[in-house]
Backbone of each chain as ProteinMPNN parsed JSONL, in Angstrom:
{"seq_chain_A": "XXXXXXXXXXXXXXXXXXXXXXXXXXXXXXXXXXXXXXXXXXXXXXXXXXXXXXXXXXXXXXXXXXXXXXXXXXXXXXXXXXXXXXXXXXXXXXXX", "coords_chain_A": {"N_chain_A": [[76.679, 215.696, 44.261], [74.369, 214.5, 42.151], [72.751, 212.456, 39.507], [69.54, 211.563, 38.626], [68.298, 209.139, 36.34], [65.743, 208.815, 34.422], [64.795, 206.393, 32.248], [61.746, 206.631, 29.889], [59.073, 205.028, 28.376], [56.188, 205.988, 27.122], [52.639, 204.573, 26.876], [51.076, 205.015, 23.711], [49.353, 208.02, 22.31], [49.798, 208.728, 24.985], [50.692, 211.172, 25.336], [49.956, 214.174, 26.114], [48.588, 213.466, 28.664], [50.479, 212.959, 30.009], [52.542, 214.463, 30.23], [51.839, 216.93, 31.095], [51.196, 215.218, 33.633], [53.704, 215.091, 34.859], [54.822, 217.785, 35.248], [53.027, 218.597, 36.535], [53.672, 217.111, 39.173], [55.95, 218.086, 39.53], [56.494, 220.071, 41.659], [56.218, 218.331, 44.02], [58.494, 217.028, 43.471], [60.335, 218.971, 44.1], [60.008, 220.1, 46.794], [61.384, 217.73, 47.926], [64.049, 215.818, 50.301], [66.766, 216.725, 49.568], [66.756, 217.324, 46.134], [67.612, 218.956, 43.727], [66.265, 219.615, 41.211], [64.436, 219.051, 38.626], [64.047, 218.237, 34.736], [62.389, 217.503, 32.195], [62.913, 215.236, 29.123], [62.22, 215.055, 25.732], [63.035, 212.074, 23.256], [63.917, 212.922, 20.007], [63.845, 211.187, 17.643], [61.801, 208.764, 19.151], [58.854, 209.225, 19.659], [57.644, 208.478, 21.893], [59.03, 208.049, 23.901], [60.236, 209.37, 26.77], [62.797, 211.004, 28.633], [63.402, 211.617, 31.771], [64.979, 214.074, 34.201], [66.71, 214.107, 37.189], [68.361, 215.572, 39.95], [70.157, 214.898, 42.497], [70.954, 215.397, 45.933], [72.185, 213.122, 47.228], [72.6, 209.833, 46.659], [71.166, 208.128, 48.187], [68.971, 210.263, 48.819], [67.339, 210.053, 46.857], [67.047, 207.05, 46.043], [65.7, 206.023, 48.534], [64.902, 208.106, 50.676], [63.163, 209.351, 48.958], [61.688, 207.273, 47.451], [60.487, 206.176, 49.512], [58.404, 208.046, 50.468], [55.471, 209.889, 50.505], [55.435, 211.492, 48.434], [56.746, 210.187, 46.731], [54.766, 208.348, 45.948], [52.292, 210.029, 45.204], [53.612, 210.885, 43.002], [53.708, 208.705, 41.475], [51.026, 208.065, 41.045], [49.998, 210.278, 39.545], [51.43, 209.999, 36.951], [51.546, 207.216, 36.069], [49.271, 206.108, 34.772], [50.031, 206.411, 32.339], [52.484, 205.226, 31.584], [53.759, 202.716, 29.647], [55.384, 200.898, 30.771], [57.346, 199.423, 33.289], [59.513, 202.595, 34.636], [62.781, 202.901, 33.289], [65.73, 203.066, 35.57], [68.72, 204.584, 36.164], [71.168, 206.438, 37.706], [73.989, 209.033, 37.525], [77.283, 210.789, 37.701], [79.09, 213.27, 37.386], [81.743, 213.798, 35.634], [82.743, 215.408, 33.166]], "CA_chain_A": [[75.416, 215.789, 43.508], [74.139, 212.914, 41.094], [71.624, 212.617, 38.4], [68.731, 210.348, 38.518], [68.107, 209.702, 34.504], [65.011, 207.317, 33.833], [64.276, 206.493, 30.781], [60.118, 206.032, 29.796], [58.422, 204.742, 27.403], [54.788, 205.997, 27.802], [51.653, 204.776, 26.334], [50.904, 205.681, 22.218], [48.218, 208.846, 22.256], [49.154, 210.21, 25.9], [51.849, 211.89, 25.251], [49.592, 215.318, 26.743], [48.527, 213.821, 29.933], [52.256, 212.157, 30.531], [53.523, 215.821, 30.086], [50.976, 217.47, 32.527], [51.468, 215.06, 34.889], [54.93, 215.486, 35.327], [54.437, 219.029, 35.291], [52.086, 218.646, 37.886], [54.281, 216.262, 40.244], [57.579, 218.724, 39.785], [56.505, 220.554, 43.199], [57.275, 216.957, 44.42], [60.318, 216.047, 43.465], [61.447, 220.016, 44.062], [60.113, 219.492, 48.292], [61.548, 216.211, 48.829], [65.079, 216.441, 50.869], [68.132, 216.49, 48.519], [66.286, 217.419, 45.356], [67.578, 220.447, 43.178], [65.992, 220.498, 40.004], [63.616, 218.168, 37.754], [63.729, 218.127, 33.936], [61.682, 216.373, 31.15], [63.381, 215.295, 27.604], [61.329, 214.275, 24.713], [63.015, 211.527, 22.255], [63.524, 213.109, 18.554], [63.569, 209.878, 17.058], [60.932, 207.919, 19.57], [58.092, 210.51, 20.344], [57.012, 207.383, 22.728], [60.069, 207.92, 24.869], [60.92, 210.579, 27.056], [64.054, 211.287, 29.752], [63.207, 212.433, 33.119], [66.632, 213.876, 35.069], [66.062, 214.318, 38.32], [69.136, 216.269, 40.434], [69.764, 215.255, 43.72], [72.209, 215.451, 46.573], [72.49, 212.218, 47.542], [71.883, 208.702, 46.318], [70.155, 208.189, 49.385], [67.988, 210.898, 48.9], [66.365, 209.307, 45.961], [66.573, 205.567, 46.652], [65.948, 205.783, 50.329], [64.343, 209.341, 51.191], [61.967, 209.911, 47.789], [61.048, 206.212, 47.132], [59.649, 206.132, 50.678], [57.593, 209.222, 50.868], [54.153, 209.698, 50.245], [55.131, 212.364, 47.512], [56.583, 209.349, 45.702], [53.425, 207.224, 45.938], [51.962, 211.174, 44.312], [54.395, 211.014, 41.262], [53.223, 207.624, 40.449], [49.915, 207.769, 40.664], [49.685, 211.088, 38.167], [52.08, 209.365, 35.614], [51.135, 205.75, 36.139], [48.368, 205.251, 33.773], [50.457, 206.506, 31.091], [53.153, 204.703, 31.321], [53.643, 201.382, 29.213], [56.421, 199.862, 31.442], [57.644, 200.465, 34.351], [60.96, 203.46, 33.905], [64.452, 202.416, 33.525], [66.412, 204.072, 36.106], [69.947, 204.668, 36.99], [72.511, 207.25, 38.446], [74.976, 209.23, 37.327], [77.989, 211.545, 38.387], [79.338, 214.27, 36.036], [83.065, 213.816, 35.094], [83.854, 216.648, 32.804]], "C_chain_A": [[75.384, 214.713, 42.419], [73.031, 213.092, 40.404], [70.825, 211.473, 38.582], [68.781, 210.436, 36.923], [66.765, 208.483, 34.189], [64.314, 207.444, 32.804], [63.04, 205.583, 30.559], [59.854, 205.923, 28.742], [56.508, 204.671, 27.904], [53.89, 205.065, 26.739], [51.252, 205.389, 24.705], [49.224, 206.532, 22.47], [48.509, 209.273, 24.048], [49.843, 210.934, 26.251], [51.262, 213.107, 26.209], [49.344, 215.083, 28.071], [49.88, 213.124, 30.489], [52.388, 213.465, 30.787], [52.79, 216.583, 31.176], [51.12, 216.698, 33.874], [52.657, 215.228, 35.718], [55.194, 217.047, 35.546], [54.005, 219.322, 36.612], [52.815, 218.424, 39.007], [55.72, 217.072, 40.228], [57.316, 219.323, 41.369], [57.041, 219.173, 43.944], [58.265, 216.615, 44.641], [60.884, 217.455, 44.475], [61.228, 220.13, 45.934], [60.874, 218.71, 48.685], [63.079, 216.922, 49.278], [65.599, 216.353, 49.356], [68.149, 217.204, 47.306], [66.95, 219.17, 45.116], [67.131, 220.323, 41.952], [65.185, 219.0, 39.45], [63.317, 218.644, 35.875], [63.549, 217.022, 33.096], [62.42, 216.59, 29.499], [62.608, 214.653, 27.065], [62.813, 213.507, 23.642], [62.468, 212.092, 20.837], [63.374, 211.724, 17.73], [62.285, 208.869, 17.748], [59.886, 208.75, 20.135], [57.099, 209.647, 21.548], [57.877, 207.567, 24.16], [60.362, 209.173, 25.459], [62.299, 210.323, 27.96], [63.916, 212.223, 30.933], [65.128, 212.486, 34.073], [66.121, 214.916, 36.024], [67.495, 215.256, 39.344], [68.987, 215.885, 42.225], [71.238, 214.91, 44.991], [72.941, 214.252, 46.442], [71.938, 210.858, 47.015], [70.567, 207.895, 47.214], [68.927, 208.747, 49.242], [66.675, 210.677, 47.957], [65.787, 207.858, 46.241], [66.015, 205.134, 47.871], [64.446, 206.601, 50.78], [63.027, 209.496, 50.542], [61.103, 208.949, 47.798], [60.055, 205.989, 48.441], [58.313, 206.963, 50.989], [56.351, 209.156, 50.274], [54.341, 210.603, 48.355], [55.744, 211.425, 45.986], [55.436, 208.539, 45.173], [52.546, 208.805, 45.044], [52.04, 210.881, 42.85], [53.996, 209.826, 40.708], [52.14, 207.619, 39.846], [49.655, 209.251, 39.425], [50.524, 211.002, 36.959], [51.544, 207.965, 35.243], [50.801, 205.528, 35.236], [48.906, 205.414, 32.464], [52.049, 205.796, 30.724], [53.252, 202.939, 30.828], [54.549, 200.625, 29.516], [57.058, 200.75, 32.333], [59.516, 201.205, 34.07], [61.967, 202.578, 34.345], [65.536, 202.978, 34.336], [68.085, 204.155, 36.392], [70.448, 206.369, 37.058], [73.526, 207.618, 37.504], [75.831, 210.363, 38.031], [78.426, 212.316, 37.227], [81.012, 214.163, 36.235], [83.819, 214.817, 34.731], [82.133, 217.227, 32.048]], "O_chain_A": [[76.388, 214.187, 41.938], [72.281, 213.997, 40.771], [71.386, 210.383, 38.699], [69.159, 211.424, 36.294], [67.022, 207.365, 33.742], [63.477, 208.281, 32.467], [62.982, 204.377, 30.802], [60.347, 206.706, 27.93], [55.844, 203.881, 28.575], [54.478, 204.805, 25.689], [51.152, 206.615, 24.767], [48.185, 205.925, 22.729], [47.676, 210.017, 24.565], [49.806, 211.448, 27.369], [51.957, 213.244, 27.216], [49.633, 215.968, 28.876], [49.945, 212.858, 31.689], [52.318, 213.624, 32.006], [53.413, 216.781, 32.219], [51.163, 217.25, 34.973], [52.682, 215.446, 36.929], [56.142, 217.228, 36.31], [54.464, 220.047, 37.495], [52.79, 219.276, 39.895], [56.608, 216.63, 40.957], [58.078, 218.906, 42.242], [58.192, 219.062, 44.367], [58.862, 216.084, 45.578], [61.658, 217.256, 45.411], [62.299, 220.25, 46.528], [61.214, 218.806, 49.864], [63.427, 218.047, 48.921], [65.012, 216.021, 48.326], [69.201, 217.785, 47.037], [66.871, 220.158, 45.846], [67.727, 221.154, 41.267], [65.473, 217.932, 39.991], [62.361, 219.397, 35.691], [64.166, 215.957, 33.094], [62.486, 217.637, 28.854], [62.136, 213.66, 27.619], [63.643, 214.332, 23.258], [61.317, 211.982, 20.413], [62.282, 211.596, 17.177], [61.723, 208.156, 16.917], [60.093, 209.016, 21.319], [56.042, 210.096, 21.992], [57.442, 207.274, 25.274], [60.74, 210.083, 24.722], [62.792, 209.204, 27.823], [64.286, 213.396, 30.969], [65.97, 211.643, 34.382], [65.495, 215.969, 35.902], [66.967, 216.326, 39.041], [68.146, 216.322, 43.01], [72.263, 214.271, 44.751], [73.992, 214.136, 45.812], [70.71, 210.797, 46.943], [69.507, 207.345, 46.918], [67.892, 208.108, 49.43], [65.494, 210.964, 48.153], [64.641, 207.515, 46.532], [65.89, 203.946, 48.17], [63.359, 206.11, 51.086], [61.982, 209.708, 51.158], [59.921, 209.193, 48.038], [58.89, 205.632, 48.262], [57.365, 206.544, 51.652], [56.184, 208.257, 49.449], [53.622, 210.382, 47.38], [55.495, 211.642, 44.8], [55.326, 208.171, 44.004], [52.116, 208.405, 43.962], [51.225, 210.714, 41.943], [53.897, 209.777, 39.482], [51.945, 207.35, 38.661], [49.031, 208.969, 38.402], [50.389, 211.802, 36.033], [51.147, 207.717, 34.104], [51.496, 204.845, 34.483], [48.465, 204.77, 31.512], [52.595, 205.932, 29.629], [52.861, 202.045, 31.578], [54.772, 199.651, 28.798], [57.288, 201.959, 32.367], [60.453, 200.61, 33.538], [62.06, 201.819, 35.31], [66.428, 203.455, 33.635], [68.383, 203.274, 37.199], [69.955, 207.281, 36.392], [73.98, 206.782, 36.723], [75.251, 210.958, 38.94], [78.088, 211.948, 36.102], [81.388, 214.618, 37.316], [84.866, 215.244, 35.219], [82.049, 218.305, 31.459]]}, "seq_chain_B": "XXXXXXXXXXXXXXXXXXXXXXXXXXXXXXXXXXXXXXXXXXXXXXXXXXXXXXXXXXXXXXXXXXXXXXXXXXXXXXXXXXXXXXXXXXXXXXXX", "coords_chain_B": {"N_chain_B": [[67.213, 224.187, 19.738], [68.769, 221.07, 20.397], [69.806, 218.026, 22.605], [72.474, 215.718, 21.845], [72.63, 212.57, 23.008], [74.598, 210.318, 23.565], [75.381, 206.655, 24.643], [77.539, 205.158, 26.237], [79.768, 202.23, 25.986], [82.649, 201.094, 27.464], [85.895, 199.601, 27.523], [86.814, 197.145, 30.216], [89.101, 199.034, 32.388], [90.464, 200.704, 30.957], [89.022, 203.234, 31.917], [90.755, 206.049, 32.957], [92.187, 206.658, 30.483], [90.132, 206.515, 28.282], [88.692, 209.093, 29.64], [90.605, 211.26, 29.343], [90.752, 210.994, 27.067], [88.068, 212.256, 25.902], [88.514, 214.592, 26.956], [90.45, 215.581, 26.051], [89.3, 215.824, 23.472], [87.411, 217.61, 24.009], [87.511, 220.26, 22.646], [87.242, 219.866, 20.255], [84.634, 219.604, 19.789], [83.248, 221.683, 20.234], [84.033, 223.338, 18.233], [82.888, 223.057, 16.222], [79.959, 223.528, 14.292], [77.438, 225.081, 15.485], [77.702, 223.561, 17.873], [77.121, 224.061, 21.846], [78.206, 223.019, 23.89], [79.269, 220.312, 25.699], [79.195, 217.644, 28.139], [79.943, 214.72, 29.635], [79.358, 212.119, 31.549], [79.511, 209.762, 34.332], [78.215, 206.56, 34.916], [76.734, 205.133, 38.288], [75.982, 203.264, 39.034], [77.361, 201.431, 37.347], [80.553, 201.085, 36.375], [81.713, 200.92, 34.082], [80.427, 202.551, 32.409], [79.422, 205.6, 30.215], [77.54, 208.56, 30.076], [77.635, 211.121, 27.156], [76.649, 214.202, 26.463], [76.03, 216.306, 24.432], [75.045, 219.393, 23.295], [73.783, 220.893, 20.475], [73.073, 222.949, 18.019], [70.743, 222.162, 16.235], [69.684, 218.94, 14.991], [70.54, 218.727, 12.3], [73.214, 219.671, 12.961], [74.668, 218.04, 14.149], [73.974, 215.178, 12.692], [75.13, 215.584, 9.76], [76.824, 217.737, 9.79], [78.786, 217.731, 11.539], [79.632, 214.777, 11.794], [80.638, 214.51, 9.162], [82.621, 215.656, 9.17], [86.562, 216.322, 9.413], [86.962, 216.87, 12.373], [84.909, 215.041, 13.756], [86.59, 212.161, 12.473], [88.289, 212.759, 14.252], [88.012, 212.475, 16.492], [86.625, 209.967, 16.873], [89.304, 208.922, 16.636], [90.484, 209.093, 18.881], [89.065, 208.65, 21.492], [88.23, 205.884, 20.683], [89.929, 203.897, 20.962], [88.845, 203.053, 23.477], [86.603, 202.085, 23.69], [84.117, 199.567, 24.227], [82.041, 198.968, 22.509], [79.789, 200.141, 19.651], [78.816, 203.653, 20.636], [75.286, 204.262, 21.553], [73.319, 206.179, 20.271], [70.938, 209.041, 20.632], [68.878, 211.713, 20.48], [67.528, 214.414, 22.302], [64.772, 216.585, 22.839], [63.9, 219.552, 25.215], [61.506, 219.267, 27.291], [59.993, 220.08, 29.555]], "CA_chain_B": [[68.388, 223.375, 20.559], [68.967, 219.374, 20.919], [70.886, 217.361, 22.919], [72.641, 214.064, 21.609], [72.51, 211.388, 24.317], [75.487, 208.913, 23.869], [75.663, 205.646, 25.812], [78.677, 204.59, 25.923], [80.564, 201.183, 27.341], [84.148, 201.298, 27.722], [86.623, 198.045, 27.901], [87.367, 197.395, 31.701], [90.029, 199.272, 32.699], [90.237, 202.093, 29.89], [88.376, 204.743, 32.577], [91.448, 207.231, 32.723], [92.279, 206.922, 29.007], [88.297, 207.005, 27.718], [88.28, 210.63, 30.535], [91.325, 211.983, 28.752], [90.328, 210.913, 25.124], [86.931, 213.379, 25.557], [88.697, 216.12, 27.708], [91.278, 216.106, 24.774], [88.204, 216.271, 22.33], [86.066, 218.947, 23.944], [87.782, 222.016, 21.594], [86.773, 219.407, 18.719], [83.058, 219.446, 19.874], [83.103, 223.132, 20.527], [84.089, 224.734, 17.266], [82.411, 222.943, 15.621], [78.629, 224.408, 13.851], [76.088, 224.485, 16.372], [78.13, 223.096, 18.839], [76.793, 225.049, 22.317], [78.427, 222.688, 25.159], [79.924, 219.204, 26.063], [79.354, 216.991, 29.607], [80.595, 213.789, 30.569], [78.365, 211.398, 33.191], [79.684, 207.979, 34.776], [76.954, 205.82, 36.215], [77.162, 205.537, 39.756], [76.3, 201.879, 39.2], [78.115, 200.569, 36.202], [81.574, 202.299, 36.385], [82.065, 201.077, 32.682], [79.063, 203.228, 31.581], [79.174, 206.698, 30.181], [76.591, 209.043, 29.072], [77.976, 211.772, 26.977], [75.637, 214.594, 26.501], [76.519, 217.264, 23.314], [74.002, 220.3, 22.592], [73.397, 221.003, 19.119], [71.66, 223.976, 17.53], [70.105, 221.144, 14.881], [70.069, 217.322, 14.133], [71.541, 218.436, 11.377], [74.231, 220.159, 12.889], [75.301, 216.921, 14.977], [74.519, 213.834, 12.087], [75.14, 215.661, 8.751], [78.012, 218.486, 9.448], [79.795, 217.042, 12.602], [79.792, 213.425, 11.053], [80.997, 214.314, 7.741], [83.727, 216.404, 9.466], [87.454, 215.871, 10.528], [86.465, 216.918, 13.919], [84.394, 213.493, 14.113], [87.487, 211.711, 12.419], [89.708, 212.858, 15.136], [87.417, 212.497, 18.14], [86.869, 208.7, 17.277], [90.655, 208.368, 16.921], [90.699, 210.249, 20.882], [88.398, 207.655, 22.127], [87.805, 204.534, 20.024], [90.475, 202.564, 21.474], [88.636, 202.275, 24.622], [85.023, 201.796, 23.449], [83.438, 197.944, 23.913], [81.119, 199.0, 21.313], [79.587, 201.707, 18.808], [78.063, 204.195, 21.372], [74.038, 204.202, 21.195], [73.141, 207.678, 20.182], [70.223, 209.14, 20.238], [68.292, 213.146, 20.217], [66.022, 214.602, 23.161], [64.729, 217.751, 23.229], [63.278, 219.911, 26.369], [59.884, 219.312, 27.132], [59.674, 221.272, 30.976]], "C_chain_B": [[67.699, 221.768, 20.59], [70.074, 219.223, 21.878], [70.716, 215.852, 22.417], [72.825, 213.784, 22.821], [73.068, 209.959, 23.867], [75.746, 208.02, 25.021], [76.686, 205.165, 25.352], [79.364, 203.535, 26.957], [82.046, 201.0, 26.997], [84.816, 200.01, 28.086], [87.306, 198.214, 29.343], [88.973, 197.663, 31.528], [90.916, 200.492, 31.683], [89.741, 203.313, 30.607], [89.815, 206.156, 32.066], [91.907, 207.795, 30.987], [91.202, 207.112, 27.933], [88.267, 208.87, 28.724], [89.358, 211.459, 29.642], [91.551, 212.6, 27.865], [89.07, 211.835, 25.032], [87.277, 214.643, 26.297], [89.526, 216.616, 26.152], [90.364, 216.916, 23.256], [87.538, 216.995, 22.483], [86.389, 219.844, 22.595], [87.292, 220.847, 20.398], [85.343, 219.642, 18.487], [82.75, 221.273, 19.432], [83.377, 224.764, 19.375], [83.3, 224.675, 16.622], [80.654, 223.448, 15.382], [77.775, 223.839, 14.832], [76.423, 223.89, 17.79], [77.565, 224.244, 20.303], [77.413, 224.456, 23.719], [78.401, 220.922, 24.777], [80.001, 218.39, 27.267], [79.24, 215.642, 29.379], [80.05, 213.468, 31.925], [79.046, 210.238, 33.056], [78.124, 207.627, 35.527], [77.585, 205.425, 37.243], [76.908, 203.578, 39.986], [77.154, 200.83, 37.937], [79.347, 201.802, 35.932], [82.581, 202.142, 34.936], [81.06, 201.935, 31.559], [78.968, 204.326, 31.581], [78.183, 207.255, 29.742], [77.528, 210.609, 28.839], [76.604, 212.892, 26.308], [76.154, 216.428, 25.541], [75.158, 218.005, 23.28], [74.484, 220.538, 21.637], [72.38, 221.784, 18.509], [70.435, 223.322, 16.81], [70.784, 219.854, 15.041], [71.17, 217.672, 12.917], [73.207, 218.624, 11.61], [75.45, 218.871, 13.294], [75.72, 215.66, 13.486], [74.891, 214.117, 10.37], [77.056, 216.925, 8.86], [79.08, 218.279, 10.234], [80.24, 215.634, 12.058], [80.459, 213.391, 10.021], [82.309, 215.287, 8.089], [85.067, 215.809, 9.919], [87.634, 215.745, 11.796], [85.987, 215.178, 14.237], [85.693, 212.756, 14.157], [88.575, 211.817, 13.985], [88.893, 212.463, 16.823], [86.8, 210.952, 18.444], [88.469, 207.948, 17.114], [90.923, 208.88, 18.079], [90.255, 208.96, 21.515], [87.911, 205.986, 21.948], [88.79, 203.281, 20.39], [89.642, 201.978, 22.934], [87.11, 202.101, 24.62], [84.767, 200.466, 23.46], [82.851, 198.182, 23.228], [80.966, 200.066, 20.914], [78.437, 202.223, 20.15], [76.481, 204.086, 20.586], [73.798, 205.562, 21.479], [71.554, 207.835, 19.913], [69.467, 211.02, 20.58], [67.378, 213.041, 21.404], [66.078, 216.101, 23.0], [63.771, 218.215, 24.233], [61.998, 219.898, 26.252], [59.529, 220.399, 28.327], [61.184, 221.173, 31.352]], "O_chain_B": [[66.528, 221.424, 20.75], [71.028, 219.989, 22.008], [69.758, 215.08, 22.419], [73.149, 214.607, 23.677], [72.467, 208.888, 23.784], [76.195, 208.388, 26.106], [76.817, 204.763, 24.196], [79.536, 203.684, 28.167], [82.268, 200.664, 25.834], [84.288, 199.331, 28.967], [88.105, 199.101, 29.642], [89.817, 197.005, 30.92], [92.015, 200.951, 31.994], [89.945, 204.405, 30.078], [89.764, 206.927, 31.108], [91.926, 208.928, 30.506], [91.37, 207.751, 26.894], [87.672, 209.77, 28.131], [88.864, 212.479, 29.163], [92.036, 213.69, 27.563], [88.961, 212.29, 23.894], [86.527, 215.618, 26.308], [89.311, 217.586, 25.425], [90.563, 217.861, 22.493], [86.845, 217.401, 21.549], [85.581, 220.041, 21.686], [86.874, 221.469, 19.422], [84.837, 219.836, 17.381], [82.147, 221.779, 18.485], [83.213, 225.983, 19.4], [82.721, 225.672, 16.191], [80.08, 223.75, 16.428], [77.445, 222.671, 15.039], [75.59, 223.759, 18.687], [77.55, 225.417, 19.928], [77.258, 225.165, 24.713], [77.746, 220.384, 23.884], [81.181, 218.364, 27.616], [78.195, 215.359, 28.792], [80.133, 214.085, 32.987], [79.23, 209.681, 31.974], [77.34, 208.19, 36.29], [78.811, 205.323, 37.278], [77.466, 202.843, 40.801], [77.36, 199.617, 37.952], [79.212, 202.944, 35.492], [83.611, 202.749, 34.642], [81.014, 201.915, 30.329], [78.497, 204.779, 32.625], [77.628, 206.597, 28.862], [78.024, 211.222, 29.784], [75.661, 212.363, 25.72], [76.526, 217.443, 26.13], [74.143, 217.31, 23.238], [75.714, 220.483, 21.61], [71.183, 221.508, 18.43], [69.32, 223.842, 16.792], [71.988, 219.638, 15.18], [72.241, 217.122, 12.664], [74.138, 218.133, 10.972], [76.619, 218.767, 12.922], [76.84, 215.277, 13.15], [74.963, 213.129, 9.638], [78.063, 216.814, 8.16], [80.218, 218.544, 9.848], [81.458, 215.516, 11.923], [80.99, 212.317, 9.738], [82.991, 215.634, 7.125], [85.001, 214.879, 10.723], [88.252, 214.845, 12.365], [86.663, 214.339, 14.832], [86.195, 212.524, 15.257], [89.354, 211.007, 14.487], [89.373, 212.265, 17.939], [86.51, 210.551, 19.571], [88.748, 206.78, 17.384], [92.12, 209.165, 18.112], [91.096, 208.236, 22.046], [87.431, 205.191, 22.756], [88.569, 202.084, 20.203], [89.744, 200.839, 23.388], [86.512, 201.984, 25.689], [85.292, 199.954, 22.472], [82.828, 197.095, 22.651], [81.586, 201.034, 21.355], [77.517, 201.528, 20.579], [76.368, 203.886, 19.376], [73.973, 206.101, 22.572], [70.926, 207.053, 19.198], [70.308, 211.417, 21.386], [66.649, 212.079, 21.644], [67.114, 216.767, 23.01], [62.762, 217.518, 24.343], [61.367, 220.396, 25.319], [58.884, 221.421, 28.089], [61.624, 221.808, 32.311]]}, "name": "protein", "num_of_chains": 2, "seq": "XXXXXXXXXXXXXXXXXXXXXXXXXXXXXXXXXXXXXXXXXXXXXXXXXXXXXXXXXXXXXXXXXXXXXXXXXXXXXXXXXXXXXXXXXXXXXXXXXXXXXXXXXXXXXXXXXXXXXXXXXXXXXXXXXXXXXXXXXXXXXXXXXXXXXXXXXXXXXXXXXXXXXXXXXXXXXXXXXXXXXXXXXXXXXXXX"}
């Protein structure tokens, strides 16, 4: 199991429809293969920035499986307009 | 609840002695006020790149009573030999 972690910087003023849309697009992620779990972090210091961590079997299943699917082409388009660059993404594995 | 969100880069070839230096330090994290839990991520593409990921009842509990504590003292003498730099810290809290 591996962590997607991408780090956003939305848009100043849409902080509410950023948060709804991801909201919206969790059925998404939580269908696609691999996928166990989707949470959203808000930035105490940057209320511009959030942390999406995404849970999923396989690296594959994100880079490969998700990025391909229509339900990715979904998740963009109901975050998209609020985002002011495109996310920073990488991977991780849990240690301890 | 918070979580801090340390990035941390490690001098090549430090991995087992940076994994040892924060297993050794969990009970430091863990007594301390507010402390609620401790995990340890490698990136899956930069295998000098940790994210360490502390809950914290309060900001304060993390940069005013953990910081000003021996606990801190002892948990950058655990790990500070194998740090390339000062970790980049920063606060998220749960949005969904």
């Amino acid at each position: 199991m591996i962590k997607e972690i991408a780090q956003i910087t939305i848009k100043p003023g849409t902080e509410q429809e950023f948060e709804q849309g991801v909201n919206q697009a969790k059925p998404l992620f939580l269908r696609s293969r691999g996928c166990h779990g989707v949470q959203l972090f808000r930035s105490v210091e940057s209320s511009e920035q959030y942390t999406l961590v995404v849970e999923w079997e396989t690296l594959e299943d994100h880079m490969v499986h998700f990025r391909e699917s229509s339900e990715f082409q979904q998740w963009r388009a109901l975050v998209g307009g609020s985002l002011a660059a495109p996310p920073k993404v990488h991977h991780v594995s849990k240690v301890l």
